[in-house]
KEDO-793469 format. One line per 10 residues: number of its first residue (from 1); their letters; for each residue x, y, z negated of C-alpha. Coordinates in steps of 0.001 Angstrom, whole numbers, always signed. Example, Ala and Ser with C-alpha at 12.3 -4.5 7.8 and 13.67 -1.06 7.14 Angstrom:
KEDO-793469
1	as	+12300:-4500:-7800 ~ +13670:-1060:-7140
END
This chain:
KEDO-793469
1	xxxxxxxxxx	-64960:-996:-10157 ~ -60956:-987:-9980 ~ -59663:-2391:-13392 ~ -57664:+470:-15752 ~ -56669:+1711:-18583 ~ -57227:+5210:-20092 ~ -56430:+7798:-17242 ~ -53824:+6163:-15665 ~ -54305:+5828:-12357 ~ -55163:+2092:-11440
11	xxxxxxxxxx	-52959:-531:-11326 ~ -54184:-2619:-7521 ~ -54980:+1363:-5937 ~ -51537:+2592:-7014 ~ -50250:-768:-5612 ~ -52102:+102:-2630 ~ -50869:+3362:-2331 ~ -47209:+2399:-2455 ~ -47546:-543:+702 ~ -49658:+2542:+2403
21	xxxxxxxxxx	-46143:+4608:+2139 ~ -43214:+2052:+2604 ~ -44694:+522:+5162 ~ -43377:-2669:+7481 ~ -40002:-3196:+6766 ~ -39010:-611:+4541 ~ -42033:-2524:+2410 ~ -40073:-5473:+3238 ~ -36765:-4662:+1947 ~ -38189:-2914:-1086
31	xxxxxxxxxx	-40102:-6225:-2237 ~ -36843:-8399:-1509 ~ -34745:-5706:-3941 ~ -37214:-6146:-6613 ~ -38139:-9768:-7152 ~ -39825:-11791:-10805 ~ -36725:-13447:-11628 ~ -38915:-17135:-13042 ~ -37309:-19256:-15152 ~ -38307:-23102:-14768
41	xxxxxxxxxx	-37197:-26043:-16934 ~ -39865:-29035:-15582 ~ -36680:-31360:-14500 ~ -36751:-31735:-18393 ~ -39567:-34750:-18178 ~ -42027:-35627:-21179 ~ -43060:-39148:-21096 ~ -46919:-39490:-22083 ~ -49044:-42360:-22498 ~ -52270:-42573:-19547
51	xxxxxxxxxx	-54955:-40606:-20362 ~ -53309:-37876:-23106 ~ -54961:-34547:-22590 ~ -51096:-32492:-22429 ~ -51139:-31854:-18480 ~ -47447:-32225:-18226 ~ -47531:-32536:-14820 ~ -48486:-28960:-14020 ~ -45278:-27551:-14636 ~ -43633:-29406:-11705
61	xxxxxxxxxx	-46391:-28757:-9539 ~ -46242:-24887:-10204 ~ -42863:-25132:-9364 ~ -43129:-26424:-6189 ~ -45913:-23829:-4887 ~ -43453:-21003:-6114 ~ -40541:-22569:-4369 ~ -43023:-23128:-1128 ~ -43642:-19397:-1077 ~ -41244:-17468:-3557
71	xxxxxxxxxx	-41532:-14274:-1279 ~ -41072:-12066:-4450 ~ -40505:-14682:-6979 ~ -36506:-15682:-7540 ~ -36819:-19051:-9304 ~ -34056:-20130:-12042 ~ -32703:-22438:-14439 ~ -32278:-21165:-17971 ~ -30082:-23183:-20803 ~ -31198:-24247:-24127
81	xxxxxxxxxx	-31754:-22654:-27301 ~ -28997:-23243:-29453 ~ -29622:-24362:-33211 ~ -28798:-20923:-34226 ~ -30728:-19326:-31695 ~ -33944:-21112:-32898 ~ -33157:-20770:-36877 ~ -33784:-16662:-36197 ~ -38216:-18090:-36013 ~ -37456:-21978:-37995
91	xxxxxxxxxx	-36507:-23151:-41046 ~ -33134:-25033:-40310 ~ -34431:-28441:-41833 ~ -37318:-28281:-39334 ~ -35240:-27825:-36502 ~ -32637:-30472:-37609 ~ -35430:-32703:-38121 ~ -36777:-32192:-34062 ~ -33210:-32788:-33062 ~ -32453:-35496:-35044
101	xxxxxxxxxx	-35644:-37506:-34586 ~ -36557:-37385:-38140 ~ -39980:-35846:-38225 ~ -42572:-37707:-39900 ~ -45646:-39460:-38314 ~ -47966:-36490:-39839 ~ -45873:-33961:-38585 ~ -45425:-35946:-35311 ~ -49972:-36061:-35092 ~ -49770:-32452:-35829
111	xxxxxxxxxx	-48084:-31838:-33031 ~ -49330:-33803:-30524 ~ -46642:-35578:-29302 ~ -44912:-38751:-30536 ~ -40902:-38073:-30708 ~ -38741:-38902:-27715 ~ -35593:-37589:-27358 ~ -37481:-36119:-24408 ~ -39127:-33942:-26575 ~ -36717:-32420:-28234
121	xxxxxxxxxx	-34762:-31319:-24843 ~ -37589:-29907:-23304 ~ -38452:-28109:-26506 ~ -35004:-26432:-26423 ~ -35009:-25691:-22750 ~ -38732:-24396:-23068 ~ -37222:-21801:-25679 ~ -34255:-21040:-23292 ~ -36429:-20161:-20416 ~ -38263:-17563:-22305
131	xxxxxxxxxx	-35183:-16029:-23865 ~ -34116:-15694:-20513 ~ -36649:-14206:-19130 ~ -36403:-11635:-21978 ~ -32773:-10567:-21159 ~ -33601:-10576:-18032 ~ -36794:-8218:-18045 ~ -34244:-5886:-21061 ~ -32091:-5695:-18133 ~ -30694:-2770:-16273
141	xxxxxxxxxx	-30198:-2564:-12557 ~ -32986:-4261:-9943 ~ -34146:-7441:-11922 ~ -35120:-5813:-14955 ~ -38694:-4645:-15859 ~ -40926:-7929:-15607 ~ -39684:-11685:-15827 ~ -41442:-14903:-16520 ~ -40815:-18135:-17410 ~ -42813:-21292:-15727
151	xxxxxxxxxx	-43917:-22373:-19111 ~ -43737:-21365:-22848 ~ -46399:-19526:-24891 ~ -45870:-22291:-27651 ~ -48208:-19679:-30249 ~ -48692:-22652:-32433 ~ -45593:-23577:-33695 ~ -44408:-21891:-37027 ~ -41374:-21532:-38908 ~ -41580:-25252:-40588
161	xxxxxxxxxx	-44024:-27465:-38570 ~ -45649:-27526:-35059 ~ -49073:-28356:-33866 ~ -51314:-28274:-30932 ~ -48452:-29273:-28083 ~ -46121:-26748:-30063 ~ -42625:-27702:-30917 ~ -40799:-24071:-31137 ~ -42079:-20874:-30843 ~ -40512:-19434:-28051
171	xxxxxxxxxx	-42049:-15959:-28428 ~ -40619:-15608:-32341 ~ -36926:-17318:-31409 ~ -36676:-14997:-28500 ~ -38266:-11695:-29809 ~ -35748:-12282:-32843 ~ -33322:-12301:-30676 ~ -33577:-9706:-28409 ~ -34280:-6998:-31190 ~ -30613:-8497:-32879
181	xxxxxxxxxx	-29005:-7971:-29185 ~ -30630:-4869:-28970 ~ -29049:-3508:-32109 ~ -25453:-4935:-31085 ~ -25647:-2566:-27902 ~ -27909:+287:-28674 ~ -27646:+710:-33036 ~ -31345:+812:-32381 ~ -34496:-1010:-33505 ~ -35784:-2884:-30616
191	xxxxxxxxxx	-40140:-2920:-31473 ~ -41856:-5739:-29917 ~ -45566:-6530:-29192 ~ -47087:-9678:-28369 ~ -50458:-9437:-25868 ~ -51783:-13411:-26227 ~ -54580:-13957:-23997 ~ -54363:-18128:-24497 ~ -57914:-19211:-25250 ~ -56285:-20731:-28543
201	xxxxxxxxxx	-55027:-18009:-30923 ~ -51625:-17547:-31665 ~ -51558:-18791:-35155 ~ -48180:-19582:-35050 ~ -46772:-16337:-33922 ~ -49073:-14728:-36146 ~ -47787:-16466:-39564 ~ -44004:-15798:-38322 ~ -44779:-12498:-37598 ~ -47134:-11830:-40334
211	xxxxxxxxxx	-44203:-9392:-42869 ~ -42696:-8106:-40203 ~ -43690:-4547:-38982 ~ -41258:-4690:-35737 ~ -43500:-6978:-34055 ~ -47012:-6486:-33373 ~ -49263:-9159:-33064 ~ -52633:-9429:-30877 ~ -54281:-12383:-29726 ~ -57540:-12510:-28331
221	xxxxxxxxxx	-59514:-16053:-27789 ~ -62475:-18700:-28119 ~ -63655:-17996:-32208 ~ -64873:-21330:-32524 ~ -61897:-22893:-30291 ~ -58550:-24308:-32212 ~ -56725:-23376:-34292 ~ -60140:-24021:-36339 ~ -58167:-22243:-39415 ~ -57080:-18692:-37976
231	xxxxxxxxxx	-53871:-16891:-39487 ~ -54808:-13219:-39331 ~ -52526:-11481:-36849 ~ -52416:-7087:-36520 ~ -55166:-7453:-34201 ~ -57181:-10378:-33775 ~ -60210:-10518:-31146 ~ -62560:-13385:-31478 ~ -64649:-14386:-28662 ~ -68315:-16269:-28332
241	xxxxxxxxxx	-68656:-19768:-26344 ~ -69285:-19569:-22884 ~ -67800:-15837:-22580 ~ -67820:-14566:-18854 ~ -65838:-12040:-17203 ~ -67940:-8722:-17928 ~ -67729:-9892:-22014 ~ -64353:-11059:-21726 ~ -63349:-7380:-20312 ~ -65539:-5059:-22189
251	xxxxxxxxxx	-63549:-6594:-25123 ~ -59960:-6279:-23449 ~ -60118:-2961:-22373 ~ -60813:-1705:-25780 ~ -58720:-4230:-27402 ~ -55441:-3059:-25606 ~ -56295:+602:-26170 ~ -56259:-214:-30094 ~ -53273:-2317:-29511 ~ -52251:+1082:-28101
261	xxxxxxxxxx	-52741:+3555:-30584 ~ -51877:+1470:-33799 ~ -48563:+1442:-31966 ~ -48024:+4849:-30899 ~ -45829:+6387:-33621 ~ -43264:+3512:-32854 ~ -44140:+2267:-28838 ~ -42984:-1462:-28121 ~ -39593:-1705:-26062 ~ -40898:-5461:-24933
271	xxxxxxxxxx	-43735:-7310:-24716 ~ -44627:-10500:-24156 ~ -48199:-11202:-22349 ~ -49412:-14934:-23168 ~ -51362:-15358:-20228 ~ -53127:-18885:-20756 ~ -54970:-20372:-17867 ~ -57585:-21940:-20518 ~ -60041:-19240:-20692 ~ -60821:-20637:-17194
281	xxxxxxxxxx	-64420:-21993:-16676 ~ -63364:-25072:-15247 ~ -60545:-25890:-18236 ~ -61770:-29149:-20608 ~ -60660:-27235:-23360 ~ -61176:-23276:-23431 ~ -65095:-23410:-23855 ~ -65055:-19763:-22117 ~ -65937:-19329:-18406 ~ -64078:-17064:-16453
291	xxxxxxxxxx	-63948:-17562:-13523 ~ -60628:-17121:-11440 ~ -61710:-13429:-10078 ~ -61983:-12629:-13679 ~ -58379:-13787:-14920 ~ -57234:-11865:-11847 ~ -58965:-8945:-13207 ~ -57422:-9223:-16527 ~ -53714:-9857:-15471 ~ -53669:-6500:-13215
301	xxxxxxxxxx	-54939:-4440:-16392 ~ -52252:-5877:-18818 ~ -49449:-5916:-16299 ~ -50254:-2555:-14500 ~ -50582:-996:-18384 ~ -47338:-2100:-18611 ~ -45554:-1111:-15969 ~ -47240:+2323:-15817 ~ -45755:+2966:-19259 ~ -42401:+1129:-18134
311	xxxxxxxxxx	-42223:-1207:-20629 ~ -40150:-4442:-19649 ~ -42569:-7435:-19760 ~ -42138:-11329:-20064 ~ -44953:-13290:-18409 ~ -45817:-16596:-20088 ~ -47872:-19349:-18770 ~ -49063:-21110:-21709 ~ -52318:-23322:-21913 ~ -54274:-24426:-19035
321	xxxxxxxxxx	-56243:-27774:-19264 ~ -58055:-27914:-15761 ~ -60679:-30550:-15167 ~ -58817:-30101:-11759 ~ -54873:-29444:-12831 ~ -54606:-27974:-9163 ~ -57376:-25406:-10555 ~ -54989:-24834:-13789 ~ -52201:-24214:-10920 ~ -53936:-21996:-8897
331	xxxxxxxxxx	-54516:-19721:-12153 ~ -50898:-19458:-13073 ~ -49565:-18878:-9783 ~ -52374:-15976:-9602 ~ -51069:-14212:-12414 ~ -46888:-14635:-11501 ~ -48484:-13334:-8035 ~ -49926:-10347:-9954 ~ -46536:-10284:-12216 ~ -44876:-9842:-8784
341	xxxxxxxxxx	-46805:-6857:-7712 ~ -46226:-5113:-11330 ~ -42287:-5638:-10963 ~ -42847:-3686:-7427 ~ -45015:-1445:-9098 ~ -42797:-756:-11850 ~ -39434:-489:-9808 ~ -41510:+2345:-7576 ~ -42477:+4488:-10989 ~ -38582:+4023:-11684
351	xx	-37268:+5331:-8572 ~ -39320:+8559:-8312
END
């Protein structure tokens, strides 16, 4: 059965319905007009020792399959965070510490990473990418509506400390700053939700996030998985060992439609969808298994939710820890592929 939510019609049939009425090249030039504008920063290189877990090499690689078919997909280079950009989520004497090279071996373990001055410049590019893909999807005109950035979804990083392959947390810094942009133009509270589908929960995002009624938090991954100590979130959605598709989706669909109502007297104006590759069966970490069908499944219901209520998305690739990193590549490609058909979808409810 076609994937949806509530009445609305679904998200792959309504697809299907608009290629049934553009049609050949009208289809054509209507895909070209309305492209995921992807934001990638894997020039920025992390050195790792052999044989560390972090699959740094997956960025590059996704990349490189966008850029060998980006029908759809406009790739870009972002800039970096500023220091004042990332103090709106971090304590400044974290963030001068990062820079500076001064953080100590505990906070270094914590993380996962030993400093480099590496580290620190892809941690402030990683940031940039996913504040530009928020302007970009707050945008007006043809490349608004959905964006994504090739990487970020760092939900474990929190306003003084990092952990779990987290330096910033690109979701707080750039939520932060899109509701103070917001307010500059519009004199209006911008409300923001966060939809994290990583198999890790978003700890992180959650303790930023956890006084703040402008930005709602769910997360939904492994129960057992890390972080071992969960930070309780607005909605939090724990899941068994071994979970497969059917389980995982039974719990989405209901999950989002709570999500749905708790926000209904004040609607998000942006989202961002954390759409980890690690619930994956074949990932060494996630301890879930769905399979790739199944991820597929639960991309089209968040994204098509989302652009049938026109509400300007960022797509995030987060964790993916393939046995097989081509595996982990194939997933995250899927889902910008899916991203791609929401912006068309989206851009079609918008022009009738």
């Amino acid at each position: 059965m076609e994937p949806s939510i509530g009445r609305s019609q679904p998200f792959a049939s309504k697809f299907a319905a608009v290629q049934h009425v553009l049609g050949g090249t009208l289809q054509l030039s209507f895909v070209l007009h309305r492209s995921v504008i992807a934001f990638h920063f894997d020039s920025h290189i992390l050195p790792l020792p052999p044989g560390h877990r972090f699959p740094i090499g997956k960025y590059g690689l996704l990349r490189q399959r966008v850029a060998a078919d980006s029908r759809g997909i406009e790739l870009r280079v972002p800039v970096p965070a500023s220091e004042g950009e990332l103090a709106l989520a971090h304590e400044p004497g974290y963030i001068a510490d990062v820079l500076a090279g001064t953080l100590d071996p505990a906070r270094q373990r914590e993380i996962g990473f030993e400093w480099t001055p590496a580290l620190a410049a892809r941690a402030v590019w990683s940031v940039g990418a996913t504040i530009a893909a928020a302007r970009t999807a707050l945008s007006d005109g043809r490349d608004g509506g959905v964006a994504a950035s090739l990487g970020g979804g760092t939900h474990h990083a929190g306003a003084a400390a990092g952990s779990g392959y987290c330096v910033f947390n690109d979701v707080a810094v750039a939520a932060r700053l899109m509701q103070a942009e917001w307010h500059r133009r519009h004199r209006a509270l911008l409300q923001v939700a966060v939809i994290d589908l990583d198999v890790h929960q978003g700890n992180g995002t959650a303790a930023i996030f956890a006084d703040d009624d402008t930005v709602f938090t769910f997360s939904m991954h492994g129960e057992r998985n890390f972080p071992f100590r969960k930070v309780a979130g607005d909605l939090d959605v724990g899941l068994p060992d071994g979970c497969d598709d059917a389980t995982y989706l039974a719990a989405l669909r209901p999950a989002l439609a709570e999500t749905w109502r708790r926000m209904a007297g004040r609607p998000p104006g942006l989202v961002f969808y954390v759409a980890g590759a690690d619930p994956h069966e074949g990932d060494r970490l996630g301890r879930l298994k769905l399979t790739t069908a199944g991820l597929a499944a639960r991309d089209a219901i968040v994204l098509g939710m989302l652009a049938e209520r026109r509400i300007p998305a960022v797509v995030l690739m987060a964790g993916g820890y393939g046995h097989v990193v081509d595996t982990t590549v194939d997933v995250h490609l899927q889902t910008l592929r899916i991203a791609e058909r929401a912006q068309r979808s989206w851009a079609h409810v918008g022009a009738g």
